[in-house]
C-alpha positions in Angstrom: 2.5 -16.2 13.3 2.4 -12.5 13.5 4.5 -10.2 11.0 5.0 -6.2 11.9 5.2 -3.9 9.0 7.5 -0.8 10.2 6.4 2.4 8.7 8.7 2.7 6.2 6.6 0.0 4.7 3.4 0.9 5.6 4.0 4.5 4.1 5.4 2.5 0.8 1.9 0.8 0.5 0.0 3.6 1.6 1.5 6.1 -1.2 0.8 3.0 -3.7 -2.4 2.6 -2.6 -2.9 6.3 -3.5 -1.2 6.5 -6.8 -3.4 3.2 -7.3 -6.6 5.3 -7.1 -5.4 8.0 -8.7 -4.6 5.7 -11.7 -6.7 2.8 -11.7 -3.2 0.3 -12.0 -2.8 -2.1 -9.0 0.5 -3.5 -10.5 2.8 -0.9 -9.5 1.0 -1.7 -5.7 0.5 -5.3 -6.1 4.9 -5.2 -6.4 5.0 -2.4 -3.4 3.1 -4.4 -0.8 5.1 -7.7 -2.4 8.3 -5.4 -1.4 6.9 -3.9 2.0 7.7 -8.2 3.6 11.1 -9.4 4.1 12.0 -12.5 1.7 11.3 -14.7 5.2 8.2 -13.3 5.7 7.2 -14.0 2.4 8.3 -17.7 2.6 6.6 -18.0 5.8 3.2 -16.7 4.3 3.7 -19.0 1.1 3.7 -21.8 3.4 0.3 -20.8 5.2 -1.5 -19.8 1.6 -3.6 -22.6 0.3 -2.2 -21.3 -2.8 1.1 -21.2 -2.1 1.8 -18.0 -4.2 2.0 -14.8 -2.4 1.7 -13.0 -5.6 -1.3 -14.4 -6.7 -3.2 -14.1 -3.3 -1.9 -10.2 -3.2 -3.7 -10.2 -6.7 -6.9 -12.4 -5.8 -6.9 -9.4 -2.9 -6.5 -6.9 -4.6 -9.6 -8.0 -7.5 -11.6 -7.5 -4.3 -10.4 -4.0 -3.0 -12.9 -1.5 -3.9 -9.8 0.7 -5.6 -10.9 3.9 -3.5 -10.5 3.7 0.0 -6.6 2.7 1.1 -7.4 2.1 4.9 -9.7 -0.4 3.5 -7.0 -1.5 1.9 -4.8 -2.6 4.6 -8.3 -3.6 6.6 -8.1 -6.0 3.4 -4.3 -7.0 4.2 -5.1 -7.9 7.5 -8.2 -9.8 7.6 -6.7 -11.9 4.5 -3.3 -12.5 5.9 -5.2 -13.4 9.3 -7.5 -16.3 7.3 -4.3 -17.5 6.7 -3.4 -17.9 10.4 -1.0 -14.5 10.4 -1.5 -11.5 12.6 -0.1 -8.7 10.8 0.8 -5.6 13.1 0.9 -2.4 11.5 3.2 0.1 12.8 1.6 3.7 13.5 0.1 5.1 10.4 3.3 6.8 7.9 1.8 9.6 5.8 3.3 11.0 3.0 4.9 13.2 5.5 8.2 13.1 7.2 8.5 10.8 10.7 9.1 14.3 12.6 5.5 15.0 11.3 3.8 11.9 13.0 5.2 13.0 15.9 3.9 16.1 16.0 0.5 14.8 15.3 -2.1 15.4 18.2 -3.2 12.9 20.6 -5.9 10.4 19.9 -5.0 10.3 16.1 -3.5 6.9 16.4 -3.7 4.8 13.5 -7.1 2.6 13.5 -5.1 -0.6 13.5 -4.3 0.3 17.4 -7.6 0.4 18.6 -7.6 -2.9 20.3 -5.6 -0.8 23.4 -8.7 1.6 23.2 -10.9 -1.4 23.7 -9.3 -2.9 26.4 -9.7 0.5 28.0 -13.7 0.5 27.4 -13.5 -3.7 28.8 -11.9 -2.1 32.3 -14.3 0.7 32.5 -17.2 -1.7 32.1 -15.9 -3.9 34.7 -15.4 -0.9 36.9 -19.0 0.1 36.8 -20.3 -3.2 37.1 -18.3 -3.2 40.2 -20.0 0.1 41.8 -23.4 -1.6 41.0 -25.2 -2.8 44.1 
């Protein structure tokens, strides 16, 4: 299953995450990143989660986040969702910023959740130069 978080939703958790460090409460985030899924996502992931709670498996998550790092946070997100068989896509990184502003942004700050297109460059220029090789 993959799920794709737009960036209104990824900015919701990312400006969570950062009132979460700046606070030391993961409630208020624990609810956000419960918000940032549609009700069928939600249902979907339930079904996948040994558990069966999507609450409590945000909470068991968020017990191991270190509480001061929020791309770690959603590194977190995305290797626990993918244990349990779902492939979450995060749209490009939403700062606390307006959408005019990621536009704006200069090349080759993509968000680290898109480097997989950056190594599928590095795999083709590897083939390339095994190629020229005699």
């Amino acid at each position: 299953m993959e799920i794709h978080l737009d960036k209104r939703a990824v900015r919701q958790i990312r400006l969570s995450a950062q009132d979460a460090i700046e606070e030391g409460d993961t409630e208020t985030l624990r609810e956000d990143i419960l918000e940032a899924f549609t009700e069928e996502q939600v249902e979907e992931i339930e079904r996948r989660l040994d558990s069966g709670d999507f609450f409590e498996f945000l909470s068991d998550m968020l017990d191991e986040w270190s509480g001061d790092d929020v791309d770690e946070l959603f590194e977190l997100i995305d290797a626990q969702l993918g244990d349990a068989g779902i492939d979450v896509k995060f749209e490009k990184k939403a700062e606390a910023g307006s959408d005019e502003d990621e536009e704006d942004a200069p090349e080759g700050e993509d968000d680290e959740f898109d480097d997989e297109d950056d190594e599928d460059e590095d795999d083709e220029e590897d083939e390339d130069e095994k190629e020229e090789e005699p």
